[in-house]
C-alpha positions as protocol buffer text, in pm:
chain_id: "A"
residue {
  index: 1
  type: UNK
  ca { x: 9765 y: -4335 z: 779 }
}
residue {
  index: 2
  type: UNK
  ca { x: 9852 y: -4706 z: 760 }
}
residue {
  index: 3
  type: UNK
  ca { x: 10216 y: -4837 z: 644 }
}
residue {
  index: 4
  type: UNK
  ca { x: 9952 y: -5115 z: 440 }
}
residue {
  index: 5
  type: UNK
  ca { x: 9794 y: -4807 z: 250 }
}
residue {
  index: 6
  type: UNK
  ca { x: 10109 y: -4663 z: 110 }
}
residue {
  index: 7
  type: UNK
  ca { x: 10258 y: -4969 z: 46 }
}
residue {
  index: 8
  type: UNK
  ca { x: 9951 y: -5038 z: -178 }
}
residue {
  index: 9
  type: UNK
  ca { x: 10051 y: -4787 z: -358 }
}
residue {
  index: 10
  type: UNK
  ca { x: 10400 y: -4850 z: -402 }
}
residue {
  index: 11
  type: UNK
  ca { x: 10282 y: -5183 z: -595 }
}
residue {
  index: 12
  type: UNK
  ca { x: 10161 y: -4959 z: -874 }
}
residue {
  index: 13
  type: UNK
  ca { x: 10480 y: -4794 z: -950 }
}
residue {
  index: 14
  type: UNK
  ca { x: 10737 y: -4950 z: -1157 }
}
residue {
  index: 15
  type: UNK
  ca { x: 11104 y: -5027 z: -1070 }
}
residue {
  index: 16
  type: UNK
  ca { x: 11223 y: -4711 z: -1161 }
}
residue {
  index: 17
  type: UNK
  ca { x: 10982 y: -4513 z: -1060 }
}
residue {
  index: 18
  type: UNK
  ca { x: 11012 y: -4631 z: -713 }
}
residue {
  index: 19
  type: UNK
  ca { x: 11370 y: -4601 z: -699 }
}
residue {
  index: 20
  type: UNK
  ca { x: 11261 y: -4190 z: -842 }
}
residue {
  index: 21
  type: UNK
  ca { x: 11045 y: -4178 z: -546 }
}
residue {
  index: 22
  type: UNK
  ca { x: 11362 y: -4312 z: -312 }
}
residue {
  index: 23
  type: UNK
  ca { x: 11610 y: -4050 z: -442 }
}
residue {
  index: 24
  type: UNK
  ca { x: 11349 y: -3794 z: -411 }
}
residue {
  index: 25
  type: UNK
  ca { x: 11294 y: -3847 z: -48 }
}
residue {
  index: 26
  type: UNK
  ca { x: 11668 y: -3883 z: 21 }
}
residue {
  index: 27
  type: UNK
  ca { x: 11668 y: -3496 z: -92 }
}
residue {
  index: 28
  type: UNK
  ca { x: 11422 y: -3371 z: 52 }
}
residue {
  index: 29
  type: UNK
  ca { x: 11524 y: -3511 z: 357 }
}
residue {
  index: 30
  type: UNK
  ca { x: 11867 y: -3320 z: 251 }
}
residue {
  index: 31
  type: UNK
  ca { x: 11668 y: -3018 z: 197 }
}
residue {
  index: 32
  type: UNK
  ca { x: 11462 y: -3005 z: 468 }
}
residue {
  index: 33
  type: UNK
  ca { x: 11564 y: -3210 z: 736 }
}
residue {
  index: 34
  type: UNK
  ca { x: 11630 y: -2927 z: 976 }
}
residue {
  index: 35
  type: UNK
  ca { x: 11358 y: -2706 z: 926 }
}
residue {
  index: 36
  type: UNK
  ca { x: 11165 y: -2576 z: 1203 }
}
residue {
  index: 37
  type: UNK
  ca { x: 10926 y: -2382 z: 1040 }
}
residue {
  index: 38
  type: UNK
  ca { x: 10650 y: -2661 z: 1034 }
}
residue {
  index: 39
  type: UNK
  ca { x: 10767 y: -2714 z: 672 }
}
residue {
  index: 40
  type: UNK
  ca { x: 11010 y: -2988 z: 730 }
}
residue {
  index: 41
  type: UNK
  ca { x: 11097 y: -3328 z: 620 }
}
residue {
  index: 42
  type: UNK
  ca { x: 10819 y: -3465 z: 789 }
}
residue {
  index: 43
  type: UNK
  ca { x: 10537 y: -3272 z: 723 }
}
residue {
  index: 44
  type: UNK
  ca { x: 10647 y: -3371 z: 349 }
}
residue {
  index: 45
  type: UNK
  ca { x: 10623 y: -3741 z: 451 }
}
residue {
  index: 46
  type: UNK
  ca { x: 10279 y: -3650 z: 630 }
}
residue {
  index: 47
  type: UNK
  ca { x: 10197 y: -3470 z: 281 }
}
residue {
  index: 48
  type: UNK
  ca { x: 10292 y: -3779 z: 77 }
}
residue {
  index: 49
  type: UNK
  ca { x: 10109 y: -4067 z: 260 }
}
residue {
  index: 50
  type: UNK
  ca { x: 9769 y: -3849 z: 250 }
}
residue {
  index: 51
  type: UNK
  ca { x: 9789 y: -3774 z: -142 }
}
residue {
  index: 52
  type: UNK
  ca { x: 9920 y: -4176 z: -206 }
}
residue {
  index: 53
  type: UNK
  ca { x: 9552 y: -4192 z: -22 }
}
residue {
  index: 54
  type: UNK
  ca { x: 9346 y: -3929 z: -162 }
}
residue {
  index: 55
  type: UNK
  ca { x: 9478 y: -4048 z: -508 }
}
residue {
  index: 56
  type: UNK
  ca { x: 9376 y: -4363 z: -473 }
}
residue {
  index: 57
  type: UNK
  ca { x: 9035 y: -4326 z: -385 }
}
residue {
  index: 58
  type: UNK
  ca { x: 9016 y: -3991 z: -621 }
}
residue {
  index: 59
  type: UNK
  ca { x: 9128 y: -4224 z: -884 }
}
residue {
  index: 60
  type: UNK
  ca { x: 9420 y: -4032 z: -977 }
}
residue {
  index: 61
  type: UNK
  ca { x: 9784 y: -4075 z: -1101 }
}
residue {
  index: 62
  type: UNK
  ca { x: 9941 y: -4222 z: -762 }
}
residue {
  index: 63
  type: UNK
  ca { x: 10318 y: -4128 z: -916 }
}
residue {
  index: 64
  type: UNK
  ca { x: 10222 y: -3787 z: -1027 }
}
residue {
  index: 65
  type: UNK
  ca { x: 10086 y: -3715 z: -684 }
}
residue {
  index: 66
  type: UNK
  ca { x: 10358 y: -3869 z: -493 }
}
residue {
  index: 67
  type: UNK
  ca { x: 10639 y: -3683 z: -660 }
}
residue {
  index: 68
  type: UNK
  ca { x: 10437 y: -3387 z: -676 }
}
residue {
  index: 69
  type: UNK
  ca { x: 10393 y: -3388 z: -276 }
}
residue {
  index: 70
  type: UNK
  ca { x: 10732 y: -3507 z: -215 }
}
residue {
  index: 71
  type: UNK
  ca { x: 10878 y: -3153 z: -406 }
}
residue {
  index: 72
  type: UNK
  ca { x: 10578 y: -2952 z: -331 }
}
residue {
  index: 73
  type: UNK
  ca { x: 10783 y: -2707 z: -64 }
}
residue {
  index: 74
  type: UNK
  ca { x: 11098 y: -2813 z: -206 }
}
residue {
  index: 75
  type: UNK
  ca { x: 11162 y: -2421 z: -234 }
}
residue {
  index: 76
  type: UNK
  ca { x: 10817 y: -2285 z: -78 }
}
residue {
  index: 77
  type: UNK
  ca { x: 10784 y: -1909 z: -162 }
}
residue {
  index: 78
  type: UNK
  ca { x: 10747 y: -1816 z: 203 }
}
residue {
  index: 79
  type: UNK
  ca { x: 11144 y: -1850 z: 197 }
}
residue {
  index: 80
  type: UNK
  ca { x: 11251 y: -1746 z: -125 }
}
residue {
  index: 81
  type: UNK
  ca { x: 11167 y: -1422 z: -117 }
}
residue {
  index: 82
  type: UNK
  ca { x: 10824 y: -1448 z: -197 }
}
residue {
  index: 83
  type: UNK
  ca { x: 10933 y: -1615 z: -586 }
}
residue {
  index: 84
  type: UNK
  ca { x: 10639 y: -1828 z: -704 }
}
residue {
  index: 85
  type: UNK
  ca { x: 10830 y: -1980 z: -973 }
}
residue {
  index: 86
  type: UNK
  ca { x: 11136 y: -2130 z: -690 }
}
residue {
  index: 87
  type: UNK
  ca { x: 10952 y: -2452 z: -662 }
}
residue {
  index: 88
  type: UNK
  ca { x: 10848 y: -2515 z: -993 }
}
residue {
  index: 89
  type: UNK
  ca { x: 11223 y: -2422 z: -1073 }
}
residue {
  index: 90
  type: UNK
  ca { x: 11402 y: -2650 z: -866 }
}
residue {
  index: 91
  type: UNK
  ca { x: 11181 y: -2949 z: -880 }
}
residue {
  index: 92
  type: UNK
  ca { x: 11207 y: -2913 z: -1247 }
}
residue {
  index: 93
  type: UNK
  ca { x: 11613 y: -2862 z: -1234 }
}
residue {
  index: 94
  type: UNK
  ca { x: 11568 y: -3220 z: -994 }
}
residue {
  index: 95
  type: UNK
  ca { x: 11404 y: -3414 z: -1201 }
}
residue {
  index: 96
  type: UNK
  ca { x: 11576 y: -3330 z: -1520 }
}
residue {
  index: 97
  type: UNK
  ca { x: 11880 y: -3424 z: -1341 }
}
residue {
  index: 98
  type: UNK
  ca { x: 11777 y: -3767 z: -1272 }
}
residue {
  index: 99
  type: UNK
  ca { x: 11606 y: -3847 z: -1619 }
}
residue {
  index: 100
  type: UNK
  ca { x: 11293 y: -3817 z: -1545 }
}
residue {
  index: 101
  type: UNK
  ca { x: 11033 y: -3766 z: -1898 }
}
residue {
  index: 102
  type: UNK
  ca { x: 10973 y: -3435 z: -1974 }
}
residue {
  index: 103
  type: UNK
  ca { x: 10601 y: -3474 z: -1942 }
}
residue {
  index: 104
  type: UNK
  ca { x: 10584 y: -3615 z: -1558 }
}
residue {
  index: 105
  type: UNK
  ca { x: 10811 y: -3304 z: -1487 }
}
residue {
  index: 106
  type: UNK
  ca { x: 10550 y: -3039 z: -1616 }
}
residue {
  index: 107
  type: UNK
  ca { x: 10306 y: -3231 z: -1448 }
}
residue {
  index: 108
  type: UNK
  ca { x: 10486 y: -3211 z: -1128 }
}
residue {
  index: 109
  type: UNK
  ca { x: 10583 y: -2863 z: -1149 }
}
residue {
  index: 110
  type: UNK
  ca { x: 10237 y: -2761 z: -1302 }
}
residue {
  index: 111
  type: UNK
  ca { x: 10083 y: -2897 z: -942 }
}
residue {
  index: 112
  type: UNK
  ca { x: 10398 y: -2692 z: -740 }
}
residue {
  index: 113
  type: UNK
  ca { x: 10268 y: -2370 z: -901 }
}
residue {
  index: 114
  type: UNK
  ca { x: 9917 y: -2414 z: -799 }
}
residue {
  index: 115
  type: UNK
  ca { x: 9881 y: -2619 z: -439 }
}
residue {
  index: 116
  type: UNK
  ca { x: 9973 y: -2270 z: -236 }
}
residue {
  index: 117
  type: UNK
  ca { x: 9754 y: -2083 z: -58 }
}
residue {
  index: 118
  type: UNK
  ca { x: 9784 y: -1729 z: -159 }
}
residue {
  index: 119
  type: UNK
  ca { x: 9504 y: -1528 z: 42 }
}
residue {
  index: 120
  type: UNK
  ca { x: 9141 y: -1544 z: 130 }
}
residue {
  index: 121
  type: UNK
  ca { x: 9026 y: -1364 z: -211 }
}
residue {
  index: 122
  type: UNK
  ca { x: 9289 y: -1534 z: -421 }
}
residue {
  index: 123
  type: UNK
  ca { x: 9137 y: -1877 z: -593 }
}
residue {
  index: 124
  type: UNK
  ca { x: 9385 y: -2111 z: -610 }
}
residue {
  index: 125
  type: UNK
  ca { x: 9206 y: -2422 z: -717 }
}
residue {
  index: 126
  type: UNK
  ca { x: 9454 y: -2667 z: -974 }
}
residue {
  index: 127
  type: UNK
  ca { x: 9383 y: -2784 z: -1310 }
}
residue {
  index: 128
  type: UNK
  ca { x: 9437 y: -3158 z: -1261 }
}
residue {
  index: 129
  type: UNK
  ca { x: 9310 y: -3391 z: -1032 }
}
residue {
  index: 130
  type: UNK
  ca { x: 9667 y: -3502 z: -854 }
}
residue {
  index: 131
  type: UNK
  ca { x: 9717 y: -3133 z: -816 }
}
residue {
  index: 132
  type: UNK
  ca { x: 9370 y: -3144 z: -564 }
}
residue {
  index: 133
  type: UNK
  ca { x: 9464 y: -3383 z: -459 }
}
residue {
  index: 134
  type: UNK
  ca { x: 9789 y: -3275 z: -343 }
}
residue {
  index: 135
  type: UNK
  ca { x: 9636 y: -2975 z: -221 }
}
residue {
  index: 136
  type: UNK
  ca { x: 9442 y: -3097 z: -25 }
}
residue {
  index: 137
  type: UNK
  ca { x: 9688 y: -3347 z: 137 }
}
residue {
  index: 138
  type: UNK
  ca { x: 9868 y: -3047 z: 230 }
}
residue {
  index: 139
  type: UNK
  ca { x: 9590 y: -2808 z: 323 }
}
residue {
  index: 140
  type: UNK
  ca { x: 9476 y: -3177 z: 565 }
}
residue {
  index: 141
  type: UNK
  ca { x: 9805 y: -3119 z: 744 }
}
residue {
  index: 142
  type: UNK
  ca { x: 9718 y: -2783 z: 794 }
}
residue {
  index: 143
  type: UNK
  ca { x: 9448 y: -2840 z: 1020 }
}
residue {
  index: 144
  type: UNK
  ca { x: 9411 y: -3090 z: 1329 }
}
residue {
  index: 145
  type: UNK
  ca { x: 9676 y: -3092 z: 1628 }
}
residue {
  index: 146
  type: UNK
  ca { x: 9969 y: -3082 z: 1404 }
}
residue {
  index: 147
  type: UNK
  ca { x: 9801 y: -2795 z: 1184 }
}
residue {
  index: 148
  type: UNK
  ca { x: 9793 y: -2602 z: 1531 }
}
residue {
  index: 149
  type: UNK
  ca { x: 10164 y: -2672 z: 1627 }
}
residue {
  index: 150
  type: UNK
  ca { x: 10328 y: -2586 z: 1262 }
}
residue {
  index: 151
  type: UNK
  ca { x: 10115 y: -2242 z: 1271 }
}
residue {
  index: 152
  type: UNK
  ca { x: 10289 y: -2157 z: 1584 }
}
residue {
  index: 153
  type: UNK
  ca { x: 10649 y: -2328 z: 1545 }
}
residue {
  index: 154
  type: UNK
  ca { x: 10606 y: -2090 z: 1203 }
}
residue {
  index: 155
  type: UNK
  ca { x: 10530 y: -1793 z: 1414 }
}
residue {
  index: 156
  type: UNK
  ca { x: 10777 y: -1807 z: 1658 }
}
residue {
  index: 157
  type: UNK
  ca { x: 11060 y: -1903 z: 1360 }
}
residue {
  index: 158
  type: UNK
  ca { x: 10940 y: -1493 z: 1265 }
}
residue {
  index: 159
  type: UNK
  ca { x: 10905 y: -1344 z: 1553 }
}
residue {
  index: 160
  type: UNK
  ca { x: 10497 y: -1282 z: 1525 }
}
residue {
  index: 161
  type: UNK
  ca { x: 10325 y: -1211 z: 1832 }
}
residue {
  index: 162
  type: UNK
  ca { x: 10099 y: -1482 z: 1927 }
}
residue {
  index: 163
  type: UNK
  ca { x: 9795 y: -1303 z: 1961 }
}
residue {
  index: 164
  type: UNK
  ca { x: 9737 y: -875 z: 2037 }
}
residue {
  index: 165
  type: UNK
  ca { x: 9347 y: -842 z: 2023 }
}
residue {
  index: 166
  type: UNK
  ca { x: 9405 y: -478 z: 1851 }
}
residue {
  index: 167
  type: UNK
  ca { x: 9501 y: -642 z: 1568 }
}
residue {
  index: 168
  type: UNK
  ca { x: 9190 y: -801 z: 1378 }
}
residue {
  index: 169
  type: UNK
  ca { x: 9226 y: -1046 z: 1091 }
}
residue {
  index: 170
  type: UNK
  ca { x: 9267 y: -934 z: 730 }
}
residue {
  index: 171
  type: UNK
  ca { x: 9120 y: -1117 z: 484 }
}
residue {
  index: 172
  type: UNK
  ca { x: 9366 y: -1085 z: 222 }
}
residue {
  index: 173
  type: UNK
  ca { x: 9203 y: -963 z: -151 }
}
residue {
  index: 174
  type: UNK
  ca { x: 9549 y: -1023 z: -357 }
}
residue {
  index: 175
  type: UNK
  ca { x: 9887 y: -1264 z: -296 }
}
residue {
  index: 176
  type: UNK
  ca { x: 10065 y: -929 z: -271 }
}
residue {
  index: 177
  type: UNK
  ca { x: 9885 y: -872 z: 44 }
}
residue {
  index: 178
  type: UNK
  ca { x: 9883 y: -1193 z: 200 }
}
residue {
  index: 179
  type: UNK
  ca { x: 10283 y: -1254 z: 116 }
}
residue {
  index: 180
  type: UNK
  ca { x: 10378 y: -908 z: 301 }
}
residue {
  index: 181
  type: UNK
  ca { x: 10148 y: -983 z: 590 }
}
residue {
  index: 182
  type: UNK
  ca { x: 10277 y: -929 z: 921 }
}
residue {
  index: 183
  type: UNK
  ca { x: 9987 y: -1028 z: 1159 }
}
residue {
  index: 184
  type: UNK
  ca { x: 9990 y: -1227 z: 1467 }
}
residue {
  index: 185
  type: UNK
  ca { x: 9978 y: -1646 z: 1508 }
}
residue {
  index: 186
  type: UNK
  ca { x: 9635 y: -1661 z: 1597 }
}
residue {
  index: 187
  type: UNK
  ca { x: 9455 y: -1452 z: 1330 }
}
residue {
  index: 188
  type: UNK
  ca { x: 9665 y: -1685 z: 1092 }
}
residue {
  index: 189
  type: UNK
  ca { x: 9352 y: -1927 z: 1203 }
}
residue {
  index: 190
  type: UNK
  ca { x: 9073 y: -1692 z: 1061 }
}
residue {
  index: 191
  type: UNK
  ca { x: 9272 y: -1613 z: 783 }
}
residue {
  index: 192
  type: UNK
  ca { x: 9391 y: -1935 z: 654 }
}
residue {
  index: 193
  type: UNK
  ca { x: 9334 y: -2256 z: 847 }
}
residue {
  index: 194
  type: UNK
  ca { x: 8965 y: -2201 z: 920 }
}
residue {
  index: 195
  type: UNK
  ca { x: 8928 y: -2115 z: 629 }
}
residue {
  index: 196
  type: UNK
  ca { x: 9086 y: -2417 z: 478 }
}
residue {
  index: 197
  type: UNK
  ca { x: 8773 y: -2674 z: 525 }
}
residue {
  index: 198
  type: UNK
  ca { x: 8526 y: -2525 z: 251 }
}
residue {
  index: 199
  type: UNK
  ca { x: 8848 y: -2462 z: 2 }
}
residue {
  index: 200
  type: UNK
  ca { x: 8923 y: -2906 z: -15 }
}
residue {
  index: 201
  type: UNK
  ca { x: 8857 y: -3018 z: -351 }
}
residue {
  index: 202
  type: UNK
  ca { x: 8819 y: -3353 z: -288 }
}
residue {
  index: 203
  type: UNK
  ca { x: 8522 y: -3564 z: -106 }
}
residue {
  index: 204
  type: UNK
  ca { x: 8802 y: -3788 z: 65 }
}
residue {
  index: 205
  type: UNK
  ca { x: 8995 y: -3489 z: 224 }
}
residue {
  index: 206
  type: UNK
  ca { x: 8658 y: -3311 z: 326 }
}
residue {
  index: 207
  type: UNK
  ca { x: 8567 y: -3641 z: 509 }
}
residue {
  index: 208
  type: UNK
  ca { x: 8904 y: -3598 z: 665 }
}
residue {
  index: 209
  type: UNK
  ca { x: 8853 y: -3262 z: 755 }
}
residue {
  index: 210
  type: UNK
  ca { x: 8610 y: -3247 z: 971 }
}
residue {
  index: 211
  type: UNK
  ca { x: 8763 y: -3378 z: 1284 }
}
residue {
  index: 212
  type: UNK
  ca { x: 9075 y: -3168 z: 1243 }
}
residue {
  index: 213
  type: UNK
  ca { x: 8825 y: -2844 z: 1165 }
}
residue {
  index: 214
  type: UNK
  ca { x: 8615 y: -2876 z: 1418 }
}
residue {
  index: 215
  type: UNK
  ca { x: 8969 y: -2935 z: 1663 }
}
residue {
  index: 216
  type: UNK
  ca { x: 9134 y: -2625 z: 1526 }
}
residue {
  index: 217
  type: UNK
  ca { x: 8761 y: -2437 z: 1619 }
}
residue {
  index: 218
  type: UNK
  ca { x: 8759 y: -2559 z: 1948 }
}
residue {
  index: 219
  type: UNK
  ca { x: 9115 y: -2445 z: 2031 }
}
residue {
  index: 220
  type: UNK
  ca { x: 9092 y: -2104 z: 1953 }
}
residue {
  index: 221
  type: UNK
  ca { x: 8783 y: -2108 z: 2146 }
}
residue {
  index: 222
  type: UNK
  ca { x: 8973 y: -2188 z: 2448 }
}
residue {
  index: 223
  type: UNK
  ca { x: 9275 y: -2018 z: 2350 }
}
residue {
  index: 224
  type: UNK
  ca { x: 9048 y: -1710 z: 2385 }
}
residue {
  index: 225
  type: UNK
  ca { x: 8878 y: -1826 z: 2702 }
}
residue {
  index: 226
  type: UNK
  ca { x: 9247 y: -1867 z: 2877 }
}
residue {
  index: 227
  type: UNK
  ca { x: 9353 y: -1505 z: 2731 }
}
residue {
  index: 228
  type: UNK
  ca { x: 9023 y: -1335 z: 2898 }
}
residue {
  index: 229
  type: UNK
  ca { x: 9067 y: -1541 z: 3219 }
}
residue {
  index: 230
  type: UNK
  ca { x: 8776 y: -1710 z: 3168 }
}
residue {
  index: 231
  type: UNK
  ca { x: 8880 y: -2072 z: 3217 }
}
């Protein structure tokens, strides 16, 4: 992602909407700054410059999709106890608190609601085109090298085994499921990042996607190879 791209962007926005944007980052960097999940400060910068891109060539609201990715695991689920409406909560409590119009905040907190994944069988596709967008900026940063390094620094942070081949993937039918899962680092692949690919919503993140896809594919591959003693 070029600085040039996102500072095209930036052009768009107006004075105070950029200086929204600048306190925004300043608390998620708060937030998140030493998180070592794979959900930190910088996979929300990573998050950012690819929907500032995907909204752009999607046509979409550029501010929408900026704040939007900027709060979108402002108070991720995964750490709250499972509470779907955390997010949505505090990024709403934020931006009322810094005067931000009532309808950009439902906007932004409409997107936070629906950009999780919440299981193979669950559909989770957003209303709105930032909210694709957004997904898919985050579902991008899923995949690739880095995809591969936060689904491991997120195993490790809860003690999952990395891999026991008794224990096969579960396609998970309901959030329920998927939220209470307990299964190992690698069949995390099957059942979300490879997964990930067909479930973009966008023609400029499936472009994207098909180096980091095809990267993630080839991993496991050897990952498996190494684990049999085969290589």
């Amino acid at each position: 992602m070029s600085a040039s791209k996102i500072d095209k962007s930036a052009t768009q926005l107006t004075d105070e909407q950029k200086l929204t944007v600048e306190k925004t980052v300043q608390l998620v960097k708060e937030k998140l700054g030493d998180d070592s999940t794979g959900h930190d400060y910088f996979h929300i910068m990573r998050v950012r410059a690819l929907a500032v891109r995907l909204a752009e060539e999607e046509g979409a609201d550029v501010y929408v999709s900026e704040l939007a990715a900027l709060l979108h695991d402002i108070a991720d689920w995964k750490f709250h106890g499972g509470d779907l409406n955390a997010g949505p909560r505090v990024a709403s409590e934020w931006l009322q608190s810094i005067g931000e119009p009532a309808e950009t905040i439902e906007k932004v907190t409409d997107i936070i609601k629906e950009v999780s994944y919440k299981g193979a069988g669950v559909k989770t596709t957003p209303q709105s085109i930032e909210g694709k967008v957004v997904q898919d900026a985050d579902r991008l940063d899923a995949l690739g090298a880095i995809g591969i390094a936060r689904t491991f620094a997120y195993g490790g942070r809860f003690e999952r085994q990395m891999y026991d081949p008794e224990q096969p993937p579960v396609m998970h039918q309901t959030f329920e499921q998927y939220k209470n899962a307990k299964g190992t680092t690698l069949n995390h692949f099957y059942e979300k990042i490879l997964l990930l690919r067909e479930r973009l919503n966008t023609d400029a993140a499936r472009a994207l996607a098909e180096e980091r896809h095809k990267y993630v594919e080839d991993f496991v591959e050897r990952f498996l190879l190494e684990w049999e003693g085969k290589k």
